[in-house]
C-alpha positions as CSV (number, residue, x, y, z in Angstrom):
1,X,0.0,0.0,0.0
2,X,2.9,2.3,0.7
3,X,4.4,2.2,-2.4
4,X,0.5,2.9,-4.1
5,X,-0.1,6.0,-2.3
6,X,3.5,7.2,-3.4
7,X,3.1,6.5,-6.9
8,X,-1.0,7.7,-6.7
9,X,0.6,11.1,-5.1
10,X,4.6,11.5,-7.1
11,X,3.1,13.0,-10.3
12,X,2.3,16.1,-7.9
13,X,6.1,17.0,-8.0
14,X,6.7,17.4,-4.4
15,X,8.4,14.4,-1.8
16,X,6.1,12.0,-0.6
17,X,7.0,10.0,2.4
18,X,5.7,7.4,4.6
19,X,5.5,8.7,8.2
20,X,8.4,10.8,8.8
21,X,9.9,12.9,6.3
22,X,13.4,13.9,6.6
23,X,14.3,15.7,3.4
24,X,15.5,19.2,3.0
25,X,12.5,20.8,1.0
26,X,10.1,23.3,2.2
27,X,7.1,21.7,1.0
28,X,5.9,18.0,1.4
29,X,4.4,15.6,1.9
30,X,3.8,12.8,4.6
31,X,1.0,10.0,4.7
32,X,0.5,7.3,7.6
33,X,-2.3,4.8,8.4
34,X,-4.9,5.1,10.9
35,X,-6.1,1.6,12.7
36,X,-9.9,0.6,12.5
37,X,-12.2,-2.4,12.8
38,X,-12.9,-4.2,9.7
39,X,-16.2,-5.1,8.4
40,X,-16.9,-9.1,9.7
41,X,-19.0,-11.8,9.8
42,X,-18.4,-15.5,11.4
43,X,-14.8,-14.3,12.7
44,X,-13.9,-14.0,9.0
45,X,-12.5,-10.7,7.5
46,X,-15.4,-9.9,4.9
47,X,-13.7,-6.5,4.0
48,X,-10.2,-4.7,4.4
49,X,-10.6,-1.0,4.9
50,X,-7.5,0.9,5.1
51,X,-7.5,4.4,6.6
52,X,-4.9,6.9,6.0
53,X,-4.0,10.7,6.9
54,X,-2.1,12.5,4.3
55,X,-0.7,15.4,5.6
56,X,0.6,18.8,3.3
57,X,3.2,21.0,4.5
58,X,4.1,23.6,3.4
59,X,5.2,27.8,3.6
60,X,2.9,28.7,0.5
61,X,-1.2,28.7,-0.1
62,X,-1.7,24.9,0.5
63,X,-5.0,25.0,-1.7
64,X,-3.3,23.9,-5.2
65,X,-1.9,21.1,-4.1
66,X,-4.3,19.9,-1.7
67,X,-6.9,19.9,-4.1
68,X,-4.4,17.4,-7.0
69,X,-4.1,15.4,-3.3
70,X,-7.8,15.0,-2.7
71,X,-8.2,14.3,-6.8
72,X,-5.3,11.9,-7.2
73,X,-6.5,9.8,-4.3
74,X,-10.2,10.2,-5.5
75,X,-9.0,8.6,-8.8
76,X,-7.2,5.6,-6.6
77,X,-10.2,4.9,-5.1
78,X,-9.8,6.4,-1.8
79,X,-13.4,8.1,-0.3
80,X,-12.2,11.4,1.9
81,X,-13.9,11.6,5.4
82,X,-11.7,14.2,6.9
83,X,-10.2,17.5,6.1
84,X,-8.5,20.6,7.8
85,X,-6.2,23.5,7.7
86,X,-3.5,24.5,10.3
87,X,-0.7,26.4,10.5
88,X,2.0,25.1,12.2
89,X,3.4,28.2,14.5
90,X,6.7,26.3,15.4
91,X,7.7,25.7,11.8
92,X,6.0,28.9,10.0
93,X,4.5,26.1,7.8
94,X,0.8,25.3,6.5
95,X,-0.5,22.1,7.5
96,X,-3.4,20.3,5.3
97,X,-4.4,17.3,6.8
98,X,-7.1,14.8,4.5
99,X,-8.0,11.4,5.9
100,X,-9.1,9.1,3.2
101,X,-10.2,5.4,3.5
102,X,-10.3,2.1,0.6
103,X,-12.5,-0.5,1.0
104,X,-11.6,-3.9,-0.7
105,X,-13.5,-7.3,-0.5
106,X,-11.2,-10.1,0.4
107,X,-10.1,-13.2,-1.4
């Protein structure tokens, strides 16, 4: 899954990373996954949902890129059930934070 949500996100032209980024560029981008219950029935996993956060950061208008996020991940399947602006006083940074989820049936 990590390397789908880098490859659904890398066209936007700005680091990706998975939970910690430790680049050098002002503007990028982190995603990690949030645990839930999946969906089941007789002790049997029916379907796996996989929540994620993906996080924006950066020292310009966030609204360009967050919008290619939140279509990129639209297009990968992902539903979004969360969304919010911050701005990060300790790193004079903007902070967009989506949380998307994916359902898939199991095998």
């Amino acid at each position: 899954m990590n390397q789908f949500i880098m490859d659904t996100l890398g066209p936007i032209g700005i680091p990706v990373e998975y939970q910690n980024y430790t680049g050098s560029e002002k503007e990028y981008i982190r995603f990690f996954y949030l645990p839930q219950v999946d969906f089941q029935s007789d002790d049997e996993e029916i379907y796996s949902t996989v929540y994620v956060q993906v996080d924006l950061f950066t020292p310009w208008d966030p609204n360009s890129n967050a919008k290619q996020i939140k279509q990129r991940m639209k297009q990968a399947g992902f539903k979004k059930n969360f969304e919010n602006e911050l701005f990060e006083e300790d790193t004079n940074l903007f902070h967009y934070v989506l949380r998307f989820y994916i359902i898939k049936e199991e095998d």
